[in-house]
N, CA, C and O atoms as CSV, one atom per row, in Angstrom:
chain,resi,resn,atom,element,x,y,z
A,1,UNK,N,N,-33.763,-39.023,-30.610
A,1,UNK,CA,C,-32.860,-38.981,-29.497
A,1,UNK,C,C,-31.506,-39.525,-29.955
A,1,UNK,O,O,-31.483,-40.345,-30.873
A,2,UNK,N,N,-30.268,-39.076,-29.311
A,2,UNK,CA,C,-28.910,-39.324,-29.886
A,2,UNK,C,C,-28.654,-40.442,-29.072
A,2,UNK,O,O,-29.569,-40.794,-28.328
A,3,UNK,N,N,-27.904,-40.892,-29.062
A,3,UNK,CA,C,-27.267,-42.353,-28.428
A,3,UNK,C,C,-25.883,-41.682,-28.137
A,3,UNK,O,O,-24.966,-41.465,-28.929
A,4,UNK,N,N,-25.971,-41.403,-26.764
A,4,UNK,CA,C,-24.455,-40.781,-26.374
A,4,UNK,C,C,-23.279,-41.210,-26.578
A,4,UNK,O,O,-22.311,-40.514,-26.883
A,5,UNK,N,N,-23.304,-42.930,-26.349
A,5,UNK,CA,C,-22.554,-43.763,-27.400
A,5,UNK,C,C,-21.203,-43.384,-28.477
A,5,UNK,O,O,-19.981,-43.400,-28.622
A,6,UNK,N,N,-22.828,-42.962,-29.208
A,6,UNK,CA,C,-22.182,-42.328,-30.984
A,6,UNK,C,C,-21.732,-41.344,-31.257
A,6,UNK,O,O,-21.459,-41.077,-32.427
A,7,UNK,N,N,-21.506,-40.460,-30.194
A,7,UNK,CA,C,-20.962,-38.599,-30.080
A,7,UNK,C,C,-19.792,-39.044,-29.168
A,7,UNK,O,O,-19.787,-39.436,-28.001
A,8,UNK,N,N,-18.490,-38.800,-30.357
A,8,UNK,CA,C,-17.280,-38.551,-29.670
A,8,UNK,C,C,-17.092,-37.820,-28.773
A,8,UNK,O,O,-17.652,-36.724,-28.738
A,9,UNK,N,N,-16.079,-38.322,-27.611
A,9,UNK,CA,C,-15.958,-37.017,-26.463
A,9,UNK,C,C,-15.086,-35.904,-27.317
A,9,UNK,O,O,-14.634,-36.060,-28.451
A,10,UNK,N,N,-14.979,-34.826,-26.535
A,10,UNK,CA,C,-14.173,-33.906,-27.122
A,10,UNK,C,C,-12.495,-34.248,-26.618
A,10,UNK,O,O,-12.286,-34.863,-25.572
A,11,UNK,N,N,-11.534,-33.835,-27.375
A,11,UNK,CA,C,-10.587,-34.608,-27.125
A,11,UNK,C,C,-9.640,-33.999,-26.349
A,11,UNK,O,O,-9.570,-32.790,-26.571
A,12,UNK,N,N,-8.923,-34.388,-25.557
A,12,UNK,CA,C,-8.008,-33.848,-24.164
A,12,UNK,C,C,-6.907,-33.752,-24.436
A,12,UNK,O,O,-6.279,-34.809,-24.373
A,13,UNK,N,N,-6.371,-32.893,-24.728
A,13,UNK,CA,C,-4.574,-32.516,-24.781
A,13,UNK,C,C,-3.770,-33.543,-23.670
A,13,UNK,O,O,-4.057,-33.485,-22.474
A,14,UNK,N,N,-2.614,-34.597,-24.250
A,14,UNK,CA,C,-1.982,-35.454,-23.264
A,14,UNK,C,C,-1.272,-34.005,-22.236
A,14,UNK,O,O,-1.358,-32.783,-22.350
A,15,UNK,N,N,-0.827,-34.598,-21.603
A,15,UNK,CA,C,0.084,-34.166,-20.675
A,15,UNK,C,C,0.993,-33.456,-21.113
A,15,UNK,O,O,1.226,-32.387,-20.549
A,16,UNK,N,N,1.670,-33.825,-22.124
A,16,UNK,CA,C,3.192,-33.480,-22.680
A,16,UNK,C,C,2.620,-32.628,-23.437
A,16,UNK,O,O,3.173,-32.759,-24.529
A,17,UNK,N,N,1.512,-31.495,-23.539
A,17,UNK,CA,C,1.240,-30.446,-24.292
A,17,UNK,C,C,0.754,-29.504,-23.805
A,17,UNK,O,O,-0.429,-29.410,-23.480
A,18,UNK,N,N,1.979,-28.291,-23.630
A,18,UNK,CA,C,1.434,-26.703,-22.866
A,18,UNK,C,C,1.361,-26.018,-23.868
A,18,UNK,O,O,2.147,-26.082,-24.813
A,19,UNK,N,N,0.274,-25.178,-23.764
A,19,UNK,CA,C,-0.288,-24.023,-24.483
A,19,UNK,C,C,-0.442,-22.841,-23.401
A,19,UNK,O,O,-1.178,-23.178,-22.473
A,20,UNK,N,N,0.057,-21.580,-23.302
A,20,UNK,CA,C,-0.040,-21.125,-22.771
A,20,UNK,C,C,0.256,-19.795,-23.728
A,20,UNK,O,O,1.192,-19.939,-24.514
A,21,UNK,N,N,-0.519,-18.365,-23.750
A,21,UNK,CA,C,-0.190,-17.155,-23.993
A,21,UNK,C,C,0.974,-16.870,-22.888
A,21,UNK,O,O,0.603,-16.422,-21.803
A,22,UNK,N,N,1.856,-17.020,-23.026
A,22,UNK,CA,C,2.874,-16.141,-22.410
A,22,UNK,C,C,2.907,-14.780,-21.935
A,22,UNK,O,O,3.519,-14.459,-20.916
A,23,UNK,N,N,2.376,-14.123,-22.524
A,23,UNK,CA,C,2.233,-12.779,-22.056
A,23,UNK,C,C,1.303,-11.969,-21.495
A,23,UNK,O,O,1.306,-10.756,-21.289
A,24,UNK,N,N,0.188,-13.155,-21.193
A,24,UNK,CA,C,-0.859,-12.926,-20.604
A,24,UNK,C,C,-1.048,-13.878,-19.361
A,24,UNK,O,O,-2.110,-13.775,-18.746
A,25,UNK,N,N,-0.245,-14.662,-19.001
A,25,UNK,CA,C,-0.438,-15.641,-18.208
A,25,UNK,C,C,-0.854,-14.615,-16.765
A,25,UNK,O,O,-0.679,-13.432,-17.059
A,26,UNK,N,N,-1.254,-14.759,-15.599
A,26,UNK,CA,C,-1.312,-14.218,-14.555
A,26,UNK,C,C,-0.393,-14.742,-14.010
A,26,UNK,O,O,-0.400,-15.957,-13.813
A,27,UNK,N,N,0.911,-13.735,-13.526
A,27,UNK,CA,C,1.889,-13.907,-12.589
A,27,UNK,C,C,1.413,-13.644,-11.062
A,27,UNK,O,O,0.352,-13.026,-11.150
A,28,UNK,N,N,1.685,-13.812,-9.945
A,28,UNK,CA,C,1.097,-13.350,-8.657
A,28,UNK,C,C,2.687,-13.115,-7.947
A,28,UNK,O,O,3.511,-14.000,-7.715
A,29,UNK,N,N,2.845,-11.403,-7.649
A,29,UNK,CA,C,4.018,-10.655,-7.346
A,29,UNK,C,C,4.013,-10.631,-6.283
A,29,UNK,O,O,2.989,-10.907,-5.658
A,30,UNK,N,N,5.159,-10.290,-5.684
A,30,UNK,CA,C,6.199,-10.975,-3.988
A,30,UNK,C,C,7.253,-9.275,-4.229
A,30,UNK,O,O,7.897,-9.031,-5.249
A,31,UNK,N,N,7.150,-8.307,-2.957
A,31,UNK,CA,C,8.420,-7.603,-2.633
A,31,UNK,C,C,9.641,-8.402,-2.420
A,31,UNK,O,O,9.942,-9.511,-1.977
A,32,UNK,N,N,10.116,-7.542,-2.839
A,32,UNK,CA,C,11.889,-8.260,-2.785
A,32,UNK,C,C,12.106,-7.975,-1.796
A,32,UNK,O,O,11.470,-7.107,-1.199
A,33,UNK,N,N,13.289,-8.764,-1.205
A,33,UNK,CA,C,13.696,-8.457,0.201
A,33,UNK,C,C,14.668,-6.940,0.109
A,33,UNK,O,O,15.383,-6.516,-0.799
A,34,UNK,N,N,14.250,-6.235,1.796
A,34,UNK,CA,C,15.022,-5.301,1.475
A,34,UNK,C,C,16.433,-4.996,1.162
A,34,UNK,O,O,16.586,-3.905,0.612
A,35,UNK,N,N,17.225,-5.509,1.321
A,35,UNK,CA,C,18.610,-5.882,1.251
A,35,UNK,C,C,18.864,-6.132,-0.600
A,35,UNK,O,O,19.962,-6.404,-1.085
A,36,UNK,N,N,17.786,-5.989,-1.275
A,36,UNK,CA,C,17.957,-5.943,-2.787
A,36,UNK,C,C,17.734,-4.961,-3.229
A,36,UNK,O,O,18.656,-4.608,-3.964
A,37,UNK,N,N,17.043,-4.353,-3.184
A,37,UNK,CA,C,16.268,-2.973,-3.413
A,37,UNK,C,C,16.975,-2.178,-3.328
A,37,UNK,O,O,17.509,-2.151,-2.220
A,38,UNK,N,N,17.474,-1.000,-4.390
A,38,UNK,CA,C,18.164,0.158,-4.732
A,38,UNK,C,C,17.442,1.461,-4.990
A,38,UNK,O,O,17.837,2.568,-4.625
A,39,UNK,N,N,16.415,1.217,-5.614
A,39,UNK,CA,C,15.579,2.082,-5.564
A,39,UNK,C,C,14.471,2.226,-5.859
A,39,UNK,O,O,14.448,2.438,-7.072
A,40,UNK,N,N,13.485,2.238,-5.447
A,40,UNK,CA,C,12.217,2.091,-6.243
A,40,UNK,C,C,11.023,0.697,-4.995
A,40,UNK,O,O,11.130,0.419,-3.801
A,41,UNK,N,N,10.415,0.389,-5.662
A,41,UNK,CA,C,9.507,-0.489,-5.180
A,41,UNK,C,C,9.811,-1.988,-6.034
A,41,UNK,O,O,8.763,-2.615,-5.877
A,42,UNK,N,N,10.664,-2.758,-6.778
A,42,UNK,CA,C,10.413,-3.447,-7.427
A,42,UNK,C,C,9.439,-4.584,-6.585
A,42,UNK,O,O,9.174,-4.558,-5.383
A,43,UNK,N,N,8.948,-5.687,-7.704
A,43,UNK,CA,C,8.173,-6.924,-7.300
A,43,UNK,C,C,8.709,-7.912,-8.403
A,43,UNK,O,O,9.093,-7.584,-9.526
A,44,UNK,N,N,8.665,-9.123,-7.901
A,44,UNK,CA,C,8.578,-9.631,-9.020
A,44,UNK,C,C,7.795,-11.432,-9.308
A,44,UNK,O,O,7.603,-12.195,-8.361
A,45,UNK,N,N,7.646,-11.590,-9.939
A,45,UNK,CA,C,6.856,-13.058,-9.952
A,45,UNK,C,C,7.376,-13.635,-11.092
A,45,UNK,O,O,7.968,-13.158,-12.061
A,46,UNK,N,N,6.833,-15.448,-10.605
A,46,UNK,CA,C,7.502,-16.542,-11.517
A,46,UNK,C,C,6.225,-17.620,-11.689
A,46,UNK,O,O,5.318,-17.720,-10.864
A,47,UNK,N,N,6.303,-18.185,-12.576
A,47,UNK,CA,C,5.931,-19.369,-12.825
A,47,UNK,C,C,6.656,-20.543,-13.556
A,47,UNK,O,O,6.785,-20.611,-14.779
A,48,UNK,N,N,6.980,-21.195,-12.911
A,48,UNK,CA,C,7.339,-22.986,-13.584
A,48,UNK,C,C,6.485,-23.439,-14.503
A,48,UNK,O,O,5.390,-23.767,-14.048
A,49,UNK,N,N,6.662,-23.578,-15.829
A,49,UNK,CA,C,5.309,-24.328,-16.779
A,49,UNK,C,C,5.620,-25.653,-16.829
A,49,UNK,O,O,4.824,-26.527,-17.173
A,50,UNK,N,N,7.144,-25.897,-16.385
A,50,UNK,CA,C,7.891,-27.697,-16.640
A,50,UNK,C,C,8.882,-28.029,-16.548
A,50,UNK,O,O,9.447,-27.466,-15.610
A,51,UNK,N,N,9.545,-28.787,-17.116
A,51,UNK,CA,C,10.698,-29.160,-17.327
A,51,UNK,C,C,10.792,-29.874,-18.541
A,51,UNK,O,O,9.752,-30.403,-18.933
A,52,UNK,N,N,12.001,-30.026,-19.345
A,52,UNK,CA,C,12.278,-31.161,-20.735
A,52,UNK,C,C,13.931,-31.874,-20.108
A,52,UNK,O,O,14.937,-31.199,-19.891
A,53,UNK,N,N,13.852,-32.784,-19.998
A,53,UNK,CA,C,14.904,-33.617,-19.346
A,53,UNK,C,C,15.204,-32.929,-17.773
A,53,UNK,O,O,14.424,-32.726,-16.843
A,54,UNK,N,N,16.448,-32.709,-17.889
A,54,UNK,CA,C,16.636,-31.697,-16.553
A,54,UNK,C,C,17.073,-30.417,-16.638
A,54,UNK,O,O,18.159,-29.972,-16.268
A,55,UNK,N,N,15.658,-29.532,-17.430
A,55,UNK,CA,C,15.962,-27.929,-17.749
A,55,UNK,C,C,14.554,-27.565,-17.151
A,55,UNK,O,O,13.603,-28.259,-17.509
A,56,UNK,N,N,14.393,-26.763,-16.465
A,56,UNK,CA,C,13.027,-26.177,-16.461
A,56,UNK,C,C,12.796,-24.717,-17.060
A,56,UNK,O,O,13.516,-23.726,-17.181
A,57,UNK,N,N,11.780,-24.952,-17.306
A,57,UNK,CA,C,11.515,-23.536,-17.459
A,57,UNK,C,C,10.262,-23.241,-17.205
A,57,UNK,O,O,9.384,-24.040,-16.879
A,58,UNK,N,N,10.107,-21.466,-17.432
A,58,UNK,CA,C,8.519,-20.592,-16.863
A,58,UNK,C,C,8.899,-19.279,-17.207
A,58,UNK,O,O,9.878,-19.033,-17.912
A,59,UNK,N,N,8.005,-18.270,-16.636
A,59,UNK,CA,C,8.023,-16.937,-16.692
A,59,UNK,C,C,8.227,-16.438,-15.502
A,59,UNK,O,O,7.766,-16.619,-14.375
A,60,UNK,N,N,9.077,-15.721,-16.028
A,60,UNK,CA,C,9.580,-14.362,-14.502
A,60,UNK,C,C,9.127,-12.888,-15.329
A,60,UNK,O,O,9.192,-12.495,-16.493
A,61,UNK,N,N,8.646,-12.340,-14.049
A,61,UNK,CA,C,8.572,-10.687,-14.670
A,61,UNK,C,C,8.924,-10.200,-13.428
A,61,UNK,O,O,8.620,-10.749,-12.369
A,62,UNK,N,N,9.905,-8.624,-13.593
A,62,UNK,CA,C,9.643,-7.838,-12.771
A,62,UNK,C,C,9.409,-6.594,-12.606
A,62,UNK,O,O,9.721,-6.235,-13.742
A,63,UNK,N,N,9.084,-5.580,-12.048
A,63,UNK,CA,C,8.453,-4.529,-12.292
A,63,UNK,C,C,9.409,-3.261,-12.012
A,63,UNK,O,O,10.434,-3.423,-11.350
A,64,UNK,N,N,9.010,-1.823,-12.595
A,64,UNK,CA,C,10.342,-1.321,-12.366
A,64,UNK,C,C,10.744,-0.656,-10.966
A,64,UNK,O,O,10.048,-0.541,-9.957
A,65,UNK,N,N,11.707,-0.362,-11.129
A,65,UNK,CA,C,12.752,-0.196,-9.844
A,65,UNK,C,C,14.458,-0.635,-10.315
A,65,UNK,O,O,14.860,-0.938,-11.438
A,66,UNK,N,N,15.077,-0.559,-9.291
A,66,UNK,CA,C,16.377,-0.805,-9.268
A,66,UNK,C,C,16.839,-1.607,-7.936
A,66,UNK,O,O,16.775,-1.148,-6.795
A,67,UNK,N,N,17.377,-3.053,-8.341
A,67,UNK,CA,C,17.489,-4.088,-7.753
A,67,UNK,C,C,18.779,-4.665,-8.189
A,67,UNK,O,O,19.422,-4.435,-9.213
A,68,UNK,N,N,19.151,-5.873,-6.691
A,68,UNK,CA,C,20.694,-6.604,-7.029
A,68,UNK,C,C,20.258,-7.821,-6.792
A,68,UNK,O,O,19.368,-8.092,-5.986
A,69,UNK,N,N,20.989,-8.774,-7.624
A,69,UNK,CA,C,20.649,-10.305,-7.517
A,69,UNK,C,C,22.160,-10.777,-7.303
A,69,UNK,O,O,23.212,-10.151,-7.431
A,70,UNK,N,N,21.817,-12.538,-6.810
A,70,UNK,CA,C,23.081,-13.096,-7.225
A,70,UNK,C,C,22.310,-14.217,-8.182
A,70,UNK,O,O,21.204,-14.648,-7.853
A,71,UNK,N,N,23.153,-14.762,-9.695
A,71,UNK,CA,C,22.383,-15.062,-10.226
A,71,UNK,C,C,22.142,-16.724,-10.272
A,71,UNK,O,O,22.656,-17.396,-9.378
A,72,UNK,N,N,21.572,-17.198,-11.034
A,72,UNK,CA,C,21.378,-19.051,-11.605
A,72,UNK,C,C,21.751,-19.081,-12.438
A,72,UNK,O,O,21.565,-18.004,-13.005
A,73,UNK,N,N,22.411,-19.938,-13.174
A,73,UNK,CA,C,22.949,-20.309,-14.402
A,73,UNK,C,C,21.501,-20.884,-15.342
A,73,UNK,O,O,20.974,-21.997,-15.314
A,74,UNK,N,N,21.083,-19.506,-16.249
A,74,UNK,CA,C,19.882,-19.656,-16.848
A,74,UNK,C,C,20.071,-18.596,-18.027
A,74,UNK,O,O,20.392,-17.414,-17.904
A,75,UNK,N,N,19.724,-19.483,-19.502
A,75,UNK,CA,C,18.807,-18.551,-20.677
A,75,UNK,C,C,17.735,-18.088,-20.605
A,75,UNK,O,O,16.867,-18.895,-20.272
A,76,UNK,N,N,17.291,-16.686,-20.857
A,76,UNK,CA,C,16.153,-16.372,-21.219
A,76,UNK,C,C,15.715,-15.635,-22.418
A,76,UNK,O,O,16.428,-15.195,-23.320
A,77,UNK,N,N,14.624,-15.579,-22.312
A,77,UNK,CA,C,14.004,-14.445,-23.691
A,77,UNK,C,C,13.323,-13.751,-23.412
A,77,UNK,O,O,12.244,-14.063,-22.908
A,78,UNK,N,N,13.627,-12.754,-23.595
A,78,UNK,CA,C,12.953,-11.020,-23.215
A,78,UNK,C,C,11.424,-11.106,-24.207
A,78,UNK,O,O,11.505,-11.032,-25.433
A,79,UNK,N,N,9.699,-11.311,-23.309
A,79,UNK,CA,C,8.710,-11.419,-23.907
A,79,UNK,C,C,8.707,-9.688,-24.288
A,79,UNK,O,O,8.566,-9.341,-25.461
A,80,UNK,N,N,8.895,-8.543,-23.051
A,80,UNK,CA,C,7.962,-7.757,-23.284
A,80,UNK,C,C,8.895,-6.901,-21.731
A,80,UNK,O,O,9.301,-7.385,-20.674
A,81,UNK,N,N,8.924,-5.712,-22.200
A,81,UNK,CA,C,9.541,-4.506,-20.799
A,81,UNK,C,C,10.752,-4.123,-21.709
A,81,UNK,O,O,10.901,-4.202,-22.929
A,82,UNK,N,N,11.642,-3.639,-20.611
A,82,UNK,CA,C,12.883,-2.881,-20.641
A,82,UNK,C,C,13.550,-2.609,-19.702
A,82,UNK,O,O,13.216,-1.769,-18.867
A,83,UNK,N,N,14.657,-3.299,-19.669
A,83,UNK,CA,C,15.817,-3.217,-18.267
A,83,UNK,C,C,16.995,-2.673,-18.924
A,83,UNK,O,O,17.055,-2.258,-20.082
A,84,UNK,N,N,17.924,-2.722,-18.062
A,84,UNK,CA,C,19.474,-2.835,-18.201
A,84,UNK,C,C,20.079,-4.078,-16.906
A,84,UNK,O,O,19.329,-4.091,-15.930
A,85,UNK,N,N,20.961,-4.800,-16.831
A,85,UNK,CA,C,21.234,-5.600,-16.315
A,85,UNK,C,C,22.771,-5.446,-16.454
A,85,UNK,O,O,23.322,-5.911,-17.451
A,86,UNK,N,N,23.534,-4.765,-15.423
A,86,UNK,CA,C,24.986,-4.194,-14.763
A,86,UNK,C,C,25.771,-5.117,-13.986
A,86,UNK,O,O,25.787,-4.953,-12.766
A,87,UNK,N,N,26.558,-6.251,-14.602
A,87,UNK,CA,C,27.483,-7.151,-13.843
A,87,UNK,C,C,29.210,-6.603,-14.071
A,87,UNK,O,O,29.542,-6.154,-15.168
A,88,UNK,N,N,30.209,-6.703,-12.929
A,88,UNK,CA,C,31.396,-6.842,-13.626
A,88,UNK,C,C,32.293,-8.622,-13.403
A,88,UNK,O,O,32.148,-9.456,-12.510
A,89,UNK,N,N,33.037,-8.632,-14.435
A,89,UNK,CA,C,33.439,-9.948,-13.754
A,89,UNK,C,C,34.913,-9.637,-14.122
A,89,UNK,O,O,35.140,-8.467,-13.814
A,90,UNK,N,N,36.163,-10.325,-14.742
A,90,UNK,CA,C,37.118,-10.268,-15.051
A,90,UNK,C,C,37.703,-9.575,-16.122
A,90,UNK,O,O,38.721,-8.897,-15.986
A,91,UNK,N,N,37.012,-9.737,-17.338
A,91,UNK,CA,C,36.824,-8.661,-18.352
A,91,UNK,C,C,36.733,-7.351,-17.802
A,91,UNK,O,O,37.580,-6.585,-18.260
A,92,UNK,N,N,35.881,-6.814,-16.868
A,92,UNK,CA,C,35.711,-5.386,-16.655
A,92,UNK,C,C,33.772,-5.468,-16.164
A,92,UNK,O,O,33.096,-6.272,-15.521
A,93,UNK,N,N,33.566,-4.539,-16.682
A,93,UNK,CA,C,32.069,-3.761,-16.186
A,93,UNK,C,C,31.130,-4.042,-17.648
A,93,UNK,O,O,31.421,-3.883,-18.833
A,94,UNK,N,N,30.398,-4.330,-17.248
A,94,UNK,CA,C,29.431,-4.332,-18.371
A,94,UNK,C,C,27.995,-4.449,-18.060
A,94,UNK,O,O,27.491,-4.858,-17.015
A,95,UNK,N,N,27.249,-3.905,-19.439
A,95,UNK,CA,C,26.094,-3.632,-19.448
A,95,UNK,C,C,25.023,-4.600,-20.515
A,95,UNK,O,O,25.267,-4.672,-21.719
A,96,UNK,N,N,24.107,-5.144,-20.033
A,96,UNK,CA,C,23.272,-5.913,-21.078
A,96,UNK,C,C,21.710,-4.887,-21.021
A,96,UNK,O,O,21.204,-4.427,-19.997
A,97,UNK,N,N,21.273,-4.755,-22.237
A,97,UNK,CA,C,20.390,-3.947,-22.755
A,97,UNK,C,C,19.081,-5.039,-22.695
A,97,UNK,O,O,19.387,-5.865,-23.555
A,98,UNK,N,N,18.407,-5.253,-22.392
A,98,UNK,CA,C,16.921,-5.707,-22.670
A,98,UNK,C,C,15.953,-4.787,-22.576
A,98,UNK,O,O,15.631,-3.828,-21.875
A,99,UNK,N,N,15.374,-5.765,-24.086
A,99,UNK,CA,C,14.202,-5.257,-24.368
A,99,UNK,C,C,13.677,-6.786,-25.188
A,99,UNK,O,O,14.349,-7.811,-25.300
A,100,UNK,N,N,12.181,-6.525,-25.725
A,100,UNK,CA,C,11.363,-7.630,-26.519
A,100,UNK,C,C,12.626,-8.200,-27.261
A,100,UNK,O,O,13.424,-7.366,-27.688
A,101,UNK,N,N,12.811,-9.129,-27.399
A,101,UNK,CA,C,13.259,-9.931,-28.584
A,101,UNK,C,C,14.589,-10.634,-28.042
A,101,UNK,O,O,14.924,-11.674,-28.610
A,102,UNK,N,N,15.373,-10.158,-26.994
A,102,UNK,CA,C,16.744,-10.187,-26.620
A,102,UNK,C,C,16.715,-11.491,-26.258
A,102,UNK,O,O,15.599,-11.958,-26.025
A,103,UNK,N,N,17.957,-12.421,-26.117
A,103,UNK,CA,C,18.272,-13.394,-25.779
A,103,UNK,C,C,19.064,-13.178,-25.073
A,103,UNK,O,O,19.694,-12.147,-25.311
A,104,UNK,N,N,19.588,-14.203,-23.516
A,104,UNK,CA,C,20.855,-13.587,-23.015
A,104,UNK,C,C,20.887,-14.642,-22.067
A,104,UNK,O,O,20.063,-15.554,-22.130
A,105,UNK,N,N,21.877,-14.591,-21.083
A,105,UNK,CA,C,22.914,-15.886,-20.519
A,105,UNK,C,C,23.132,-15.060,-19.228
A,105,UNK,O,O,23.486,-13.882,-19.167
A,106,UNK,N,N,22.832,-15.969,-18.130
A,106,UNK,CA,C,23.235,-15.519,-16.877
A,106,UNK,C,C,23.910,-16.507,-16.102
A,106,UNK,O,O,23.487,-17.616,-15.777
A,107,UNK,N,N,25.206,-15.884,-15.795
A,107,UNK,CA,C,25.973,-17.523,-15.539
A,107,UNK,C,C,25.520,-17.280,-13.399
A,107,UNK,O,O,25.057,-16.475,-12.592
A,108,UNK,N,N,25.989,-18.385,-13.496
A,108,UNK,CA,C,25.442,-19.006,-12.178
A,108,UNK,C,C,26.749,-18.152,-10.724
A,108,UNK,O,O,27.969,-18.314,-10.746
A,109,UNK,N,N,26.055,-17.401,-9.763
A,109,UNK,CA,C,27.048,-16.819,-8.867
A,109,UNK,C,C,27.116,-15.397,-9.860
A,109,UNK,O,O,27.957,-14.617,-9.412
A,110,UNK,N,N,26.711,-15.098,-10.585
A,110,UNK,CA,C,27.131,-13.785,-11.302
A,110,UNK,C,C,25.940,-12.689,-10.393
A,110,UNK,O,O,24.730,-12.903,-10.329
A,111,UNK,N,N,26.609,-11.615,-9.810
A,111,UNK,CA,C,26.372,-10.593,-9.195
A,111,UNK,C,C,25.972,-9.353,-9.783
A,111,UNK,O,O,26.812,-8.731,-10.435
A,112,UNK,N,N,24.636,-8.830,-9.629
A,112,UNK,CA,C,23.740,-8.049,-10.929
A,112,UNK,C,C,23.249,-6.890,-10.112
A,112,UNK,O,O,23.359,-6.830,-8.888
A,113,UNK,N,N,22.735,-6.034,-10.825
A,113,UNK,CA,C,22.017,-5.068,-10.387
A,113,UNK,C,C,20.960,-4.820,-11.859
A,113,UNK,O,O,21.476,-4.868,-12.976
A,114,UNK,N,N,19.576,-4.579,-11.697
A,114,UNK,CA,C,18.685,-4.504,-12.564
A,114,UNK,C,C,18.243,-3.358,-12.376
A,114,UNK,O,O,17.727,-2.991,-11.320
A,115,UNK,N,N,18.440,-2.470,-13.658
A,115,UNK,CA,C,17.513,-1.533,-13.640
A,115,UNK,C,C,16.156,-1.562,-14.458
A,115,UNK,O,O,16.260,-1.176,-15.622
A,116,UNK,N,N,14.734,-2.013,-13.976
A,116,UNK,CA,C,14.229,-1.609,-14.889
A,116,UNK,C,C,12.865,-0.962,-15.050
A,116,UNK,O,O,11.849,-0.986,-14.356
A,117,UNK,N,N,13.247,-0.259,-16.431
A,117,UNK,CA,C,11.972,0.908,-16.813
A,117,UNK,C,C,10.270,0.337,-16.942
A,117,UNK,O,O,9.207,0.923,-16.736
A,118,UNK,N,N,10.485,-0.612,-17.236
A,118,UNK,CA,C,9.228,-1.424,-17.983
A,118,UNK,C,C,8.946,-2.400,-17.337
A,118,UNK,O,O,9.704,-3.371,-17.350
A,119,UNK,N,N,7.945,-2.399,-16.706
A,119,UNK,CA,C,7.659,-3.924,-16.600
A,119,UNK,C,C,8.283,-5.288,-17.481
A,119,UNK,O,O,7.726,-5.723,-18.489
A,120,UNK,N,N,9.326,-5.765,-16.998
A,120,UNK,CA,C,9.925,-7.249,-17.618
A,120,UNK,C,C,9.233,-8.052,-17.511
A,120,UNK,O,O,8.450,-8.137,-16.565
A,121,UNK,N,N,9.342,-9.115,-18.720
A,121,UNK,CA,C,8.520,-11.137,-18.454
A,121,UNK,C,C,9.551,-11.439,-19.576
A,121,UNK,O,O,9.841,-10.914,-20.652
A,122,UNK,N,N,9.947,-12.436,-18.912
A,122,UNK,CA,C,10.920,-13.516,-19.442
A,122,UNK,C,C,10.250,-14.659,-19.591
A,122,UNK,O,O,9.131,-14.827,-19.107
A,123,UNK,N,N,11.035,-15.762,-20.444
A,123,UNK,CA,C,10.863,-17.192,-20.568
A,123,UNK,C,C,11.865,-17.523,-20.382
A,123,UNK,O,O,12.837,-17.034,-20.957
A,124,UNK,N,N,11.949,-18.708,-19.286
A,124,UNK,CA,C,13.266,-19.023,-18.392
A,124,UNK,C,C,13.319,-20.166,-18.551
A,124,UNK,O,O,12.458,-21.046,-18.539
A,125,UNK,N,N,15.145,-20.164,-18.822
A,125,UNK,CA,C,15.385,-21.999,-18.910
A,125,UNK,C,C,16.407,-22.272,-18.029
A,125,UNK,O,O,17.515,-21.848,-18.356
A,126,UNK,N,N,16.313,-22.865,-17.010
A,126,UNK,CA,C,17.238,-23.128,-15.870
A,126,UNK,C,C,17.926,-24.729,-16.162
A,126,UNK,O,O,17.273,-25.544,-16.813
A,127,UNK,N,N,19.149,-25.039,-15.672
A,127,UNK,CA,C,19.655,-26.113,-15.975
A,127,UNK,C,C,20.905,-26.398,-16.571
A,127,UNK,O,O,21.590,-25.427,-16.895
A,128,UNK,N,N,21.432,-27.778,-16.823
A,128,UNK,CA,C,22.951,-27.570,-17.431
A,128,UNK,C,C,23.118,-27.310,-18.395
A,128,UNK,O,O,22.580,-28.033,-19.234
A,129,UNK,N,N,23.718,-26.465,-18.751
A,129,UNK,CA,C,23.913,-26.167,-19.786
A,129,UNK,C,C,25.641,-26.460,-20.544
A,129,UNK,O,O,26.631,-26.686,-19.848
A,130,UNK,N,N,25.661,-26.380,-22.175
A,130,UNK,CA,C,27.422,-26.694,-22.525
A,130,UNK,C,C,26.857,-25.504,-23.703
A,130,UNK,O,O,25.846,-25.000,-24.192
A,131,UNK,N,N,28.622,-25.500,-23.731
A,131,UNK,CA,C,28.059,-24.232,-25.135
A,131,UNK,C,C,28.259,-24.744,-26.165
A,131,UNK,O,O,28.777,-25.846,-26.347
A,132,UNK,N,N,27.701,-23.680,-27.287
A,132,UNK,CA,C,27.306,-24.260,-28.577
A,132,UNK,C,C,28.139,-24.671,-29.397
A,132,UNK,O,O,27.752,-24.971,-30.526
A,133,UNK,N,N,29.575,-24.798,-29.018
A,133,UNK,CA,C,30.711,-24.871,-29.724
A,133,UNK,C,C,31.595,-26.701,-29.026
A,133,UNK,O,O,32.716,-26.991,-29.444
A,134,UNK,N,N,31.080,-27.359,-28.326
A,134,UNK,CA,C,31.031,-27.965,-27.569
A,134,UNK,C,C,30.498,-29.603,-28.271
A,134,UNK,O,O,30.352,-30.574,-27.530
């Protein structure tokens, strides 16, 4: 017979350690209000995994359709889909391309329209941000 004693427990990840597949996580999707919606059916869902000082971040995905936001001042990283993302500001009109790999900057009050083909999931970092030159 063993002496329960003498058999280490198995050991528990502290707190301060997320593991998560990202691209498999289960999101649970919400219609957009109608007043966003351009065309299509979009949905979209989020999850919060934390925060590191005062930044949070999680996953957003949304599904395709054609939609308008106003935005948060947030980085993300394109896991997996394909949009286009249509703001103008002072410069003029412009277009941001996502797909897997993209990095990109959404400043806060910036006025969008999303088109997208693919199911999107992001990794989102909300918070203050300074730039890198700074």
């Amino acid at each position: 017979m063993t002496d329960a004693s003498a058999v280490p427990a198995a050991p528990v990840a502290p707190a301060a350690i997320l593991q998560a597949t990202a691209l498999t996580v289960p999101l649970p999707h919400e219609a957009l209000a109608d007043e966003q919606v351009v065309s299509g059916r979009p949905t979209t869902a989020a999850a919060e995994l934390g925060t590191v000082g005062e930044v949070e971040f999680g996953l957003w995905e949304i599904t395709p359709g054609v939609s308008t936001d106003v935005e948060t001042d947030e980085v993300f990283v394109v896991l997996s889909g394909r949009a286009t993302v249509e703001y103008s500001d002072g410069d003029g009109a412009h277009t941001l391309v996502l797909e897997p790999g993209t990095i990109g900057r959404l400043g806060e009050g910036l006025h969008t329209t999303w088109t997208v083909t693919e199911t999107l999931r992001k990794v989102y970092l909300l918070g203050a941000y300074a730039p890198a030159d700074a």
